[in-house]
C-alpha positions as CSV (number, residue, x, y, z in Angstrom):
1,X,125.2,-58.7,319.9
2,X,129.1,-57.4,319.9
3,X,130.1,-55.1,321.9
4,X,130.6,-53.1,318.5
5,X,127.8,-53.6,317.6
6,X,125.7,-52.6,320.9
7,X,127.6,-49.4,321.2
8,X,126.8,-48.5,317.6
9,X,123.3,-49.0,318.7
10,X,123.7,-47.4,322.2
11,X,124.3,-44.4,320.2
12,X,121.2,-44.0,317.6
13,X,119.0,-45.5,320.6
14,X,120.2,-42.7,322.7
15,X,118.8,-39.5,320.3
16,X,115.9,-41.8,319.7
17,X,115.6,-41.8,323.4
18,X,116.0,-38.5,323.9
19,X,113.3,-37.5,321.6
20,X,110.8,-39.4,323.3
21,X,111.9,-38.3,326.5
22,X,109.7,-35.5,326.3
23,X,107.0,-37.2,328.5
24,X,109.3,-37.6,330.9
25,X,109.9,-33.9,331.4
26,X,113.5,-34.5,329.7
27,X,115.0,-31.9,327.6
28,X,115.3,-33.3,324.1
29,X,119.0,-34.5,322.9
30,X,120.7,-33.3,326.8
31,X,122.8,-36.1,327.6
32,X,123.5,-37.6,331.3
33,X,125.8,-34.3,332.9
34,X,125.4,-36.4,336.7
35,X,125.4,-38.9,338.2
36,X,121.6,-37.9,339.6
37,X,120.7,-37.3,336.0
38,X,122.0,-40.3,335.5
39,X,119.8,-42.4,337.6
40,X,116.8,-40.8,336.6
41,X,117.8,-42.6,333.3
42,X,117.8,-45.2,334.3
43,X,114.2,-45.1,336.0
44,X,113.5,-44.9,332.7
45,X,115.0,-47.6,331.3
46,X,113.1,-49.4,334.5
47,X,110.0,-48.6,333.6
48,X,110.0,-49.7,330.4
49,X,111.1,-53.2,331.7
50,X,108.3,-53.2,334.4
51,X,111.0,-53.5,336.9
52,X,110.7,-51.9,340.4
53,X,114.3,-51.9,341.4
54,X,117.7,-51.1,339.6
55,X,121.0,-50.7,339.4
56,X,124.4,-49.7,337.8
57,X,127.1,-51.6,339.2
58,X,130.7,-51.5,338.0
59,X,133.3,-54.0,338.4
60,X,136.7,-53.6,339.7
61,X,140.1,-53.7,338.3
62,X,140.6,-57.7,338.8
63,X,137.1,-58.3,337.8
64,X,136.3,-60.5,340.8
65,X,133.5,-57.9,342.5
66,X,130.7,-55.4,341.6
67,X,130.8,-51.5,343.3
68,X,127.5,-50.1,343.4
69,X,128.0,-47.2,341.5
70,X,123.4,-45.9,341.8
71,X,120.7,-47.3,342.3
72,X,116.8,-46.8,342.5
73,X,117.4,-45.5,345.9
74,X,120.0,-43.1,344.4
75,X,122.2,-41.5,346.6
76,X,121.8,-44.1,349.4
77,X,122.7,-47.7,347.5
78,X,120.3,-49.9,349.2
79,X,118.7,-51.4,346.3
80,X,122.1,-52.6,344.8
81,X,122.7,-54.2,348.0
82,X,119.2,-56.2,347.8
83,X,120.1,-57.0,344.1
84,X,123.6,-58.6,344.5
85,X,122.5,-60.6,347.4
86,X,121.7,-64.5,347.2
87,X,125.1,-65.6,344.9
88,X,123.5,-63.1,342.1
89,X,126.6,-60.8,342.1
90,X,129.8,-63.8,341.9
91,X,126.9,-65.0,338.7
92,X,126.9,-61.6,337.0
93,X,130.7,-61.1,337.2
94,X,131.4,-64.3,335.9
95,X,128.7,-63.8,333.3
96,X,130.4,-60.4,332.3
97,X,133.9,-61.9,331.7
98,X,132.1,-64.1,329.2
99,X,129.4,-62.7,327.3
100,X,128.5,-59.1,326.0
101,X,125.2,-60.6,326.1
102,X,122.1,-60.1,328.7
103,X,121.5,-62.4,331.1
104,X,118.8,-63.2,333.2
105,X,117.1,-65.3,336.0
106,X,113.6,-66.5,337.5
107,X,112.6,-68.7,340.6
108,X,109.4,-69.5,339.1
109,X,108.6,-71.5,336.2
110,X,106.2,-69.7,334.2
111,X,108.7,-66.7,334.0
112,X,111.1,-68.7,333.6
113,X,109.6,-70.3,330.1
114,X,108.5,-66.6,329.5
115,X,112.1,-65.0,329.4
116,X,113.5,-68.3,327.8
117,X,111.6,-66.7,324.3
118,X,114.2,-63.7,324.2
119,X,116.9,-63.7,322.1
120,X,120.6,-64.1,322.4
121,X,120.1,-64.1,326.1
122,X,121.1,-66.6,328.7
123,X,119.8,-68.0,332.2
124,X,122.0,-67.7,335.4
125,X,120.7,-69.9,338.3
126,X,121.0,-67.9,341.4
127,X,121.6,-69.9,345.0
128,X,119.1,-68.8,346.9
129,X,115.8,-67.7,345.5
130,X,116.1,-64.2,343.9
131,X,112.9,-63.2,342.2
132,X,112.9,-62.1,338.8
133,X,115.5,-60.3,337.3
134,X,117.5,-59.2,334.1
135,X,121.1,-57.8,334.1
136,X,123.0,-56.0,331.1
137,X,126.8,-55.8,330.8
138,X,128.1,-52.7,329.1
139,X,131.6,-52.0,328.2
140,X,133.4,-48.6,327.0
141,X,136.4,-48.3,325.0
142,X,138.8,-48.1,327.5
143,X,138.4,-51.0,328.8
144,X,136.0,-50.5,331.9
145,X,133.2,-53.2,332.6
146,X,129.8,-52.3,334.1
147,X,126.5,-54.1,334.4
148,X,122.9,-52.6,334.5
149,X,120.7,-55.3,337.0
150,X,117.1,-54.2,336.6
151,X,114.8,-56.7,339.0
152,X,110.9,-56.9,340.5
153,X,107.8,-58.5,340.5
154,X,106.1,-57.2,337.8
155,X,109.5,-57.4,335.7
156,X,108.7,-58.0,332.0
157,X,110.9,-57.5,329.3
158,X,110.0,-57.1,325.7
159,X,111.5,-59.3,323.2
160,X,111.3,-56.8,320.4
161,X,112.7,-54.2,322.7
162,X,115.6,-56.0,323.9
163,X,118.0,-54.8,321.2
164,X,117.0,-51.4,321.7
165,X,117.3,-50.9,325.9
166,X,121.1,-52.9,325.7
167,X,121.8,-49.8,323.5
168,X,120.8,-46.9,326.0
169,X,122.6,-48.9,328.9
170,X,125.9,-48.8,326.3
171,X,125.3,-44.8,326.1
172,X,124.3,-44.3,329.3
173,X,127.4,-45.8,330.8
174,X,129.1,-44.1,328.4
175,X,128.1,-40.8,329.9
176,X,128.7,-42.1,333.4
177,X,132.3,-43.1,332.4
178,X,132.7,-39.6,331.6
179,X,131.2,-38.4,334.7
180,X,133.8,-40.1,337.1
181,X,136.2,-39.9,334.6
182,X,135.5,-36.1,335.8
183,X,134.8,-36.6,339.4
184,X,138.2,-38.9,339.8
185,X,140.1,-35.6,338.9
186,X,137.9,-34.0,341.5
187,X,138.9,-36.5,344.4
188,X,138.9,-35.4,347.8
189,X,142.2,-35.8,349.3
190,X,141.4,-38.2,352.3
191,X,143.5,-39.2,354.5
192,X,144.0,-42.7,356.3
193,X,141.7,-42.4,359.7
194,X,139.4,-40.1,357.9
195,X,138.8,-43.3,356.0
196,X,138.6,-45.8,358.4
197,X,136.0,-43.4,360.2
198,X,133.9,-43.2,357.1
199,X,134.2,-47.2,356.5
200,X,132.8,-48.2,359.5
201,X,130.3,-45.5,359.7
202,X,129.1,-47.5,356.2
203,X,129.1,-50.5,358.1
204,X,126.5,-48.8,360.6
205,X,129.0,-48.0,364.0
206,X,128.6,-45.3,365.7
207,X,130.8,-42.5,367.0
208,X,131.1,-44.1,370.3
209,X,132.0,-47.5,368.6
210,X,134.0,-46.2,366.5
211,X,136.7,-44.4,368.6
212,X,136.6,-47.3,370.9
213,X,137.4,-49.9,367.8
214,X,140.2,-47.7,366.5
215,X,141.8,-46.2,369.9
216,X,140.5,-42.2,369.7
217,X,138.7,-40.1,371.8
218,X,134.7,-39.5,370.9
219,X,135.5,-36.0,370.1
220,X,138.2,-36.8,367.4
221,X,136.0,-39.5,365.7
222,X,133.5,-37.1,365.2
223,X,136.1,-34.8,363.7
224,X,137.5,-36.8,361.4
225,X,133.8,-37.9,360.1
226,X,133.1,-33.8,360.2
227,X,135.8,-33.5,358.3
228,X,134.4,-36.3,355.3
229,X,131.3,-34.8,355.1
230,X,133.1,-31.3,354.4
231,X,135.5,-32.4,351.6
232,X,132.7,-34.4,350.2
233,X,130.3,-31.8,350.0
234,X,127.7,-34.0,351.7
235,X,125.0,-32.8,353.5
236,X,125.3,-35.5,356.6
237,X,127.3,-38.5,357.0
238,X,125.2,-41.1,355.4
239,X,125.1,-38.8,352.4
240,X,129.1,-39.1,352.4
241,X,129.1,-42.8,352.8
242,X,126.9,-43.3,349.8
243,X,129.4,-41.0,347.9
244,X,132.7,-42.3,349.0
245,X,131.3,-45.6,348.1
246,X,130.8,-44.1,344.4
247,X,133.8,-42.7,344.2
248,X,135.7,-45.8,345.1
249,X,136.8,-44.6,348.6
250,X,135.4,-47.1,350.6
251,X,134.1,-50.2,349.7
């Protein structure tokens, strides 16, 4: 499928999917307004797969990484973490910048004949062993590339549904593309140590370490990370990790 042509699709799958949505305690033709809404989308689109973890990940400018941008442990990003691990992620990127197609993997061989029976798909071989898993890049007219990776045990995707879940990732990255098209106008002004506070904090040091590693006083560390929580409206500073790291703050 073109990218054309799965956007086209994106967009009648999208009122389609809204009108069944009604089970789901959706209201009916209400797209995704946030990021949260967003991701309970997405647990949809899950669900229907049979897969217990997920993710929308976007890649950067130079195409040579994924960002976790949710995941099914939405706001932390844990899940994405799980799913890129094991060579997966340097497979999916390189599998973006070729192919508007789905792509998917298995370290057993019965799944793997299974999913070899769906169309206009291909296999990536992951190097270490990764489960089951399916991943579906989605593009939007300016130009940015994402890629929903939907993963689990019990994963088992439809072959006559295929078509049809592609086309609510397109629209649903649609609407997120909107939504930090918003939030990027919205951006925090941050400054340098504030940063470097909140970067490390992500990389699980605390206060103590953290004024030691960059030369501050305990006191002023904990300001500074005081001080991201505050302009990012987080509630604590995990909370503010997982959203700098969606915004592109940190990585």
């Amino acid at each position: 499928m073109s990218y054309p042509q799965a956007k086209q699709l994106g967009r009648a799958s999208n009122c389609e999917q809204d009108a069944s949505c009604t089970s789901h305690a959706a209201a009916i033709g209400l797209p995704a307004v946030t990021l949260a809404d967003a991701a309970k989308r997405c647990r949809w689109i899950a669900v229907d797969l049979g897969a217990r973890d997920f993710a929308l990940c976007l890649a950067s400018a130079d195409s040579s990484r994924l960002t976790p941008c949710f995941d099914s442990d939405y706001p932390s990003t844990m899940s994405a973490a799980r799913l890129l691990g094991g060579g997966i992620g340097e497979h999916l990127m390189r599998h973006a910048r070729q192919s508007t197609a789905p792509c998917w993997w298995a370290d057993d061989a019965d799944t793997a004949q299974a999913f070899s029976a769906l169309a206009w798909t291909s296999r990536i071989e992951p190097l270490a062993r990764s489960g089951r898993g399916i991943a579906f890049p989605v593009y939007t007219d300016r130009g940015q590339v994402g890629l929903f990776i939907f993963a689990g045990p019990e994963l088992s995707p439809d072959p006559q549904s295929l078509h049809d879940l592609h086309g609510r990732c397109f629209a649903l990255f649609d609407a997120v593309a909107r939504i930090n098209a918003t939030q990027s106008r919205e951006m925090p002004s941050m400054s340098r140590r504030e940063i470097e506070c909140l970067k490390l904090t992500s990389r699980g040091y605390t206060s103590e370490e953290i004024a030691k590693l960059l030369k501050l006083s305990v006191h002023t560390a904990n300001q500074y990370l005081t001080q991201t929580t505050q302009k990012l409206n987080a509630v604590n500073r995990m909370h503010a990790v997982a959203k700098a790291l969606r915004l592109g703050l940190i990585d």
